[in-house]
Backbone bond lengths (Angstrom), bond angles and torsions (degrees), N, CA, C in turn:
res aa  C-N    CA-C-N  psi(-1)  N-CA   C-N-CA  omega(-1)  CA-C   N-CA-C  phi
1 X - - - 1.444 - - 1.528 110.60 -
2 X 1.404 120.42 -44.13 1.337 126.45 160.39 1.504 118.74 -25.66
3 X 1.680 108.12 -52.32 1.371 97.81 -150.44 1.550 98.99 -104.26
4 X 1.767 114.01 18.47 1.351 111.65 -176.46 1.715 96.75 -101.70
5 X 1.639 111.81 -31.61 1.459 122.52 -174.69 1.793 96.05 -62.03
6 X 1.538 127.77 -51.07 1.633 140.71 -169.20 1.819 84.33 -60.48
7 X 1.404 137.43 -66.22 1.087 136.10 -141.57 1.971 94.83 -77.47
8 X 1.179 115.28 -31.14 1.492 102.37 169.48 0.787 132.72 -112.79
9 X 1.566 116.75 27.93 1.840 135.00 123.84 1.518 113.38 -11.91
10 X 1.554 85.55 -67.60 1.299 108.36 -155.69 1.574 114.47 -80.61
11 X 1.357 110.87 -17.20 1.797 99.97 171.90 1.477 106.29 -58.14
12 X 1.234 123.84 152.87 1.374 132.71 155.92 1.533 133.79 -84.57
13 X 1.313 115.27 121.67 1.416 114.21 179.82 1.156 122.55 -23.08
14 X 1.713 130.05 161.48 1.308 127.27 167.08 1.568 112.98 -71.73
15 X 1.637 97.77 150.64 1.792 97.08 171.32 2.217 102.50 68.62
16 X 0.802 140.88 -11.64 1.237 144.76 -141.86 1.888 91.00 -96.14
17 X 1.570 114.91 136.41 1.411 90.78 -175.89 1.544 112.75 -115.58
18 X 1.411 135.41 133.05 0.916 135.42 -124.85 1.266 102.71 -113.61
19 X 1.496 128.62 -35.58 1.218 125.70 173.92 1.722 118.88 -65.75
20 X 1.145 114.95 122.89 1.319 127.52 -162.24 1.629 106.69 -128.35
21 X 1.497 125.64 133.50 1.377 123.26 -144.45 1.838 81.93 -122.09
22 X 0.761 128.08 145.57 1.781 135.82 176.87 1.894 98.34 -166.50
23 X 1.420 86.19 144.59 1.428 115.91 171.51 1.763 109.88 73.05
24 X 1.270 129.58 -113.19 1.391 126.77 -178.28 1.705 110.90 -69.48
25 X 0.949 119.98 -35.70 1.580 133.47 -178.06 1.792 101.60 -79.36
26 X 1.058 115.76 -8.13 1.921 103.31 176.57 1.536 104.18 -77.24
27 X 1.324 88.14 138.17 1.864 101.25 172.60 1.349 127.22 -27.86
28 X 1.478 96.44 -50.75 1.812 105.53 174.68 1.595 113.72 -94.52
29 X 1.466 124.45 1.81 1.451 131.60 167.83 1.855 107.38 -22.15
30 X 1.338 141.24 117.02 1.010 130.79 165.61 1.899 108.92 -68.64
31 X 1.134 110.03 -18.28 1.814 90.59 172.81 1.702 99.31 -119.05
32 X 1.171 125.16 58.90 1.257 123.75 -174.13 2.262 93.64 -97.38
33 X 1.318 94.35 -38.94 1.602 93.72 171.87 1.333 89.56 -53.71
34 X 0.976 118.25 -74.24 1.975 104.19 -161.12 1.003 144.71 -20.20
35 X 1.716 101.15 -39.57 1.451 118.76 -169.63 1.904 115.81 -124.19
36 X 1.234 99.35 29.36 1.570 118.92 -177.74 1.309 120.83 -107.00
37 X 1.071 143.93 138.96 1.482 117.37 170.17 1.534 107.10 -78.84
38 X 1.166 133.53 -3.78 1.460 122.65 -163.35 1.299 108.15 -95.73
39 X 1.653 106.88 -10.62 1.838 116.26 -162.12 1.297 111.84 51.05
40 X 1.023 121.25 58.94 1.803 121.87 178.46 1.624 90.50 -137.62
41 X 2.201 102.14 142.24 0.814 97.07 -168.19 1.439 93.82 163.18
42 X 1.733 128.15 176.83 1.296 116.52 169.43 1.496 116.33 -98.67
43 X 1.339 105.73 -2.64 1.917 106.15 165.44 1.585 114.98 -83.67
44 X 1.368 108.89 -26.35 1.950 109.80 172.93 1.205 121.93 -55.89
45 X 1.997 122.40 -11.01 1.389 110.81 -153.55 1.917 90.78 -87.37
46 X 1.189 143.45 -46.12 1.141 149.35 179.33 1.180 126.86 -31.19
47 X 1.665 109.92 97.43 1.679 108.29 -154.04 1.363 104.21 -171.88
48 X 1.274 124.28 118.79 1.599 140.42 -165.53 1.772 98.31 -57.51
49 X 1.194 126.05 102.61 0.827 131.66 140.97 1.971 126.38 9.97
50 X 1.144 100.08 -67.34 2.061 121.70 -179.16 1.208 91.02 -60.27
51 X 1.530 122.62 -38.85 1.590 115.87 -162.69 1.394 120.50 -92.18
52 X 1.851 100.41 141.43 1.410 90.11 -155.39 1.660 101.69 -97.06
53 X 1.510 107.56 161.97 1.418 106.60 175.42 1.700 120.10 -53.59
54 X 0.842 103.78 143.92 1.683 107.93 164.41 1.844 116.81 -69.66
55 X 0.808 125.58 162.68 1.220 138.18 168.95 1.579 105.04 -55.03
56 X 0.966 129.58 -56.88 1.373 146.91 161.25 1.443 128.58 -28.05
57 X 1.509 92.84 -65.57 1.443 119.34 170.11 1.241 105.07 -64.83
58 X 1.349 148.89 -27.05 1.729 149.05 -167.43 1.159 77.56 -83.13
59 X 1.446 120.65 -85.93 1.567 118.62 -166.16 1.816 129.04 -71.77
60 X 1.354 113.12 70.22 1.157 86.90 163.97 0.874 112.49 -102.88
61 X 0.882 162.72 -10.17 1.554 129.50 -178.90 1.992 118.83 -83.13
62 X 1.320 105.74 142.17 1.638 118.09 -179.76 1.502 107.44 -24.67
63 X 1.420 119.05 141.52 1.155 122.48 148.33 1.331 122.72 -54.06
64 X 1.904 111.82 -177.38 1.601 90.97 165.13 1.301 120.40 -80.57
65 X 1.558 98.23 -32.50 1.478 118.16 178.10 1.520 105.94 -53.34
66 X 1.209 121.14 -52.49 1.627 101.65 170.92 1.175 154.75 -63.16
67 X 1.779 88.52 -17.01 1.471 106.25 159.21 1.198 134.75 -48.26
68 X 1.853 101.22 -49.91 1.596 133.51 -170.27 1.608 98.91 -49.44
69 X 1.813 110.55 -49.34 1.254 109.26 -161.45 1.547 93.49 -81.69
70 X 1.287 140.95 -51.11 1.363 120.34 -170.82 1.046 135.86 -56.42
71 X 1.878 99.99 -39.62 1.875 100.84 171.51 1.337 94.89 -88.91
72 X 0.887 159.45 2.58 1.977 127.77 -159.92 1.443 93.88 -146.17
73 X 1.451 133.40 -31.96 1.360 145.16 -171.13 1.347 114.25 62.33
74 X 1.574 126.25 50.60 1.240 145.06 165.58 1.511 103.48 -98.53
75 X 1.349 120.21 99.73 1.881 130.60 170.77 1.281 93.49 -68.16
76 X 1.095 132.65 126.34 1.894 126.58 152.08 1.510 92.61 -125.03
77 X 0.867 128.56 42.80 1.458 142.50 158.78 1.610 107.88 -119.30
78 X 1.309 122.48 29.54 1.703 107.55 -175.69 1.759 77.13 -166.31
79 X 0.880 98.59 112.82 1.358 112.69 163.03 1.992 129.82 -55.82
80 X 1.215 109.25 96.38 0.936 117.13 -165.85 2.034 118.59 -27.59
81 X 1.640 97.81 -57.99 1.284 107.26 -171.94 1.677 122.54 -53.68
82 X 1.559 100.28 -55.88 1.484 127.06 175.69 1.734 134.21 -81.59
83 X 1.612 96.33 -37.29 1.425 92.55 153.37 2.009 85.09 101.38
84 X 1.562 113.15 -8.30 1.331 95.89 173.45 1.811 120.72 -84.63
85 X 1.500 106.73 -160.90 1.406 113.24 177.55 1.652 100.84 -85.98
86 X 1.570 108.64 156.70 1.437 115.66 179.17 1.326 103.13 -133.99
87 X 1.482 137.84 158.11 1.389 124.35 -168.55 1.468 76.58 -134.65
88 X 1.581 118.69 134.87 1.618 140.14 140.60 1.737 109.79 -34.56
89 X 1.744 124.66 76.01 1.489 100.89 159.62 1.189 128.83 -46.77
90 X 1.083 119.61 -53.94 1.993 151.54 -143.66 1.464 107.78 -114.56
91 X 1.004 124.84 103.66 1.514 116.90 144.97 1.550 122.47 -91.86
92 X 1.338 137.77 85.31 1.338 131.50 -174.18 1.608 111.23 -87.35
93 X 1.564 107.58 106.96 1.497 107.24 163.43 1.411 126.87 -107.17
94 X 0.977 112.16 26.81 1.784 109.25 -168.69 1.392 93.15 -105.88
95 X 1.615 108.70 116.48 1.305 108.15 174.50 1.419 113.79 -37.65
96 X 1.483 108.15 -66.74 1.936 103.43 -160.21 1.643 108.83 -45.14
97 X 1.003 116.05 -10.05 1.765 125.70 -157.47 1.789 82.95 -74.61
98 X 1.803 92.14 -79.78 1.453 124.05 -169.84 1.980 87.01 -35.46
99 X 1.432 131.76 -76.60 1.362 131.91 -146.86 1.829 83.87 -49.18
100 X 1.348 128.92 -60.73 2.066 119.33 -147.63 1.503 81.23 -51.31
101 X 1.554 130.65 -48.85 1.753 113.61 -118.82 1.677 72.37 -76.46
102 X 1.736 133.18 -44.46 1.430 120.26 -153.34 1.439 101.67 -70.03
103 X 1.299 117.32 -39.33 1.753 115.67 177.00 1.434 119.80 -47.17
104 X 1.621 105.14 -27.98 1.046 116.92 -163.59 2.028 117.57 -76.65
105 X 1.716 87.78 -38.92 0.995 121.63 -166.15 1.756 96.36 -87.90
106 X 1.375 103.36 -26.25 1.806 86.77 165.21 1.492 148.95 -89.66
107 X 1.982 73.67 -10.57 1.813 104.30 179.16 1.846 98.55 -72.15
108 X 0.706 80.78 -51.58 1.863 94.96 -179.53 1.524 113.87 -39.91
109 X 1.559 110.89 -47.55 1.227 113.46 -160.57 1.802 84.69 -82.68
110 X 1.481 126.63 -49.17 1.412 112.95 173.68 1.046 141.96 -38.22
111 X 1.357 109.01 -34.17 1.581 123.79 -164.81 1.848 93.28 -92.30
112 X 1.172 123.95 -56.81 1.500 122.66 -170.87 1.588 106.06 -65.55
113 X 1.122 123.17 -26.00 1.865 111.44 171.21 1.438 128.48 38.13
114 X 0.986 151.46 -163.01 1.400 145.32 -175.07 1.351 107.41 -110.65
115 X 1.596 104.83 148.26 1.637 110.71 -177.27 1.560 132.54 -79.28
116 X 0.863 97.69 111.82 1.701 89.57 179.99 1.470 114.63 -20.61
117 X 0.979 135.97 142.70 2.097 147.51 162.80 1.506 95.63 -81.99
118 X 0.896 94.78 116.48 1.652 112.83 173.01 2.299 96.42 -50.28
119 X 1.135 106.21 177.14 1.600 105.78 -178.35 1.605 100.38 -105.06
120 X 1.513 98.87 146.32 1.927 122.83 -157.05 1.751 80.19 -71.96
121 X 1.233 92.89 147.79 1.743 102.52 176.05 1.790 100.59 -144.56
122 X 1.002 107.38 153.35 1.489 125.05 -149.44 1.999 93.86 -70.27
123 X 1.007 114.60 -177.78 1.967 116.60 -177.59 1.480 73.81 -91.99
124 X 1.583 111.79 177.14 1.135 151.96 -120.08 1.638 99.31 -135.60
125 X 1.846 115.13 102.12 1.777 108.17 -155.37 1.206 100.63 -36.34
126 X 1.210 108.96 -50.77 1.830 100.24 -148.12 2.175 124.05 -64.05
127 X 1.694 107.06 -19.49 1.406 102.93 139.15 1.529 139.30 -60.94
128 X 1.507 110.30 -7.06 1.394 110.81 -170.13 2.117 106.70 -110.75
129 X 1.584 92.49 -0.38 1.560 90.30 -167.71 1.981 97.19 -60.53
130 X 1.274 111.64 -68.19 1.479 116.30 -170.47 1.566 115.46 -55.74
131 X 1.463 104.69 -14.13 1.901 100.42 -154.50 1.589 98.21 -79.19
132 X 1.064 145.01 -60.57 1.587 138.36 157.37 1.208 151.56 -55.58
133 X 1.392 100.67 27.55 1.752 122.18 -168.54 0.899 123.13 -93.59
């Protein structure tokens, strides 16, 4: 009974969140920029004023598209067929937008349907002169 009361110590509450960040990874970590890819942190804020951000520095944080590939490993930046680079024009999030283009895109597939097969027509005399002789 002892070692069933010690063993459900250790379950964790419901809802309770478990990942816990200590030492370089804590929020207020002074070298947590260091060791992040995002450079965010309380050592990143230190920065001359006159000087302008880098391109880099504006953007850190991931795209969405980069997300896709890090957690899920879907590239939609590499073009499936060819193997080149593809650049995101459009990001469309407004539902009503997103609902016409799929309506749109389903009317389409309804209306075009499959093509008639032309009618089977016999081979061509001149393979058939020798074959039954």
């Amino acid at each position: 009974m002892d070692f069933i009361a010690r063993l459900a110590a250790l379950v964790p509450k419901p809802r309770v969140n478990l990942t816990r960040f200590h030492g370089v990874f804590a929020p207020n970590s002074r070298h947590r920029a260091l060791v992040t890819p995002a450079k965010r942190g309380r050592g990143n804020k230190v920065r001359v004023a006159d000087e302008p951000a880098t391109p880099a520095q504006r953007r850190a944080s991931m795209t969405w598209a980069q997300r896709l590939k890090r957690v899920f490993n879907i590239d939609i930046e590499t073009c499936s067929g060819c193997g080149g680079a593809m650049k995101v024009i459009a990001c469309i999030e407004d539902p009503i937008v997103i609902k016409q283009i799929l309506d749109h895109l389903k009317h389409k597939a309804e209306t075009s349907g499959t093509r008639a097969l032309p009618e089977s027509r016999a081979p061509p005399a001149e393979l058939l002169l020798g074959l039954f002789d």
